[in-house]
N, C-alpha and C positions, 0 to 999 in steps of 0.2 A: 205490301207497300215496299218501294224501295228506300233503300239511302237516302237518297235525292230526294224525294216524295217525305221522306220524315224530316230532312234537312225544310225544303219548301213549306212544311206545316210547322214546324216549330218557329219558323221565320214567321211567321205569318200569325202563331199566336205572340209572340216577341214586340209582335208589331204593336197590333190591340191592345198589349199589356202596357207600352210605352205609351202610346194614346190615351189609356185611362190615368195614370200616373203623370201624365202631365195636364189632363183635365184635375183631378185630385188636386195639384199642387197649387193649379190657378184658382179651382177653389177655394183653398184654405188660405192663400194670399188675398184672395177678396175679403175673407171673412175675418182677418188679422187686421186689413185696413177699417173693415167695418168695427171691429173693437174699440182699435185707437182713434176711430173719430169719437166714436161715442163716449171714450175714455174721455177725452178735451173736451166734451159738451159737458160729462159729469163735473169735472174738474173747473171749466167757467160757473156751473151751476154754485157749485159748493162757495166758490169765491166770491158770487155775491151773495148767496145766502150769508157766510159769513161778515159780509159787508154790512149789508141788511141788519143782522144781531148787533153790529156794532152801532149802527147808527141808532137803532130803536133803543140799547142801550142808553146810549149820552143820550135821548129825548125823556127816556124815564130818569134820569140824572136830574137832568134841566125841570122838569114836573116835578118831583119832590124840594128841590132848591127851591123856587117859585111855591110851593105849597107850606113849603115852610116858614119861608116869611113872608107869606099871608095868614099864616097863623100871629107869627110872633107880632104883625101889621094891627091886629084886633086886640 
């Protein structure tokens, strides 16, 4: 093999390397966006489950007040 011929083949693997490394790169960009959506879906999830707790709390609030002066009612 000459010079040239080693020069041309290591171009040419340089090449495919840069091609898989920028496949690579846009994959793991796709897969970082897939993250933080799914981060923000957990993150709405969580804020109304927290919601949720709070509200079902003040309803058990309200039922025990209401229970109690129906007790103290008899």
């Amino acid at each position: 093999m000459t010079a040239q011929e080693d020069i041309a083949s290591v171009a040419a693997q340089l090449a495919v390397l840069t091609r898989t490394v920028e496949e690579m790169a846009d994959q793991l960009k796709e897969v970082r966006e897939r993250a933080e959506s799914e981060r923000e879906r957990t993150d709405t999830q969580q804020e109304r489950i927290d919601l949720a707790a709070r509200e079902l709390t003040d309803v058990s609030d309200r039922l025990q007040a209401a229970a109690n002066a129906l007790r103290e009612s008899i």
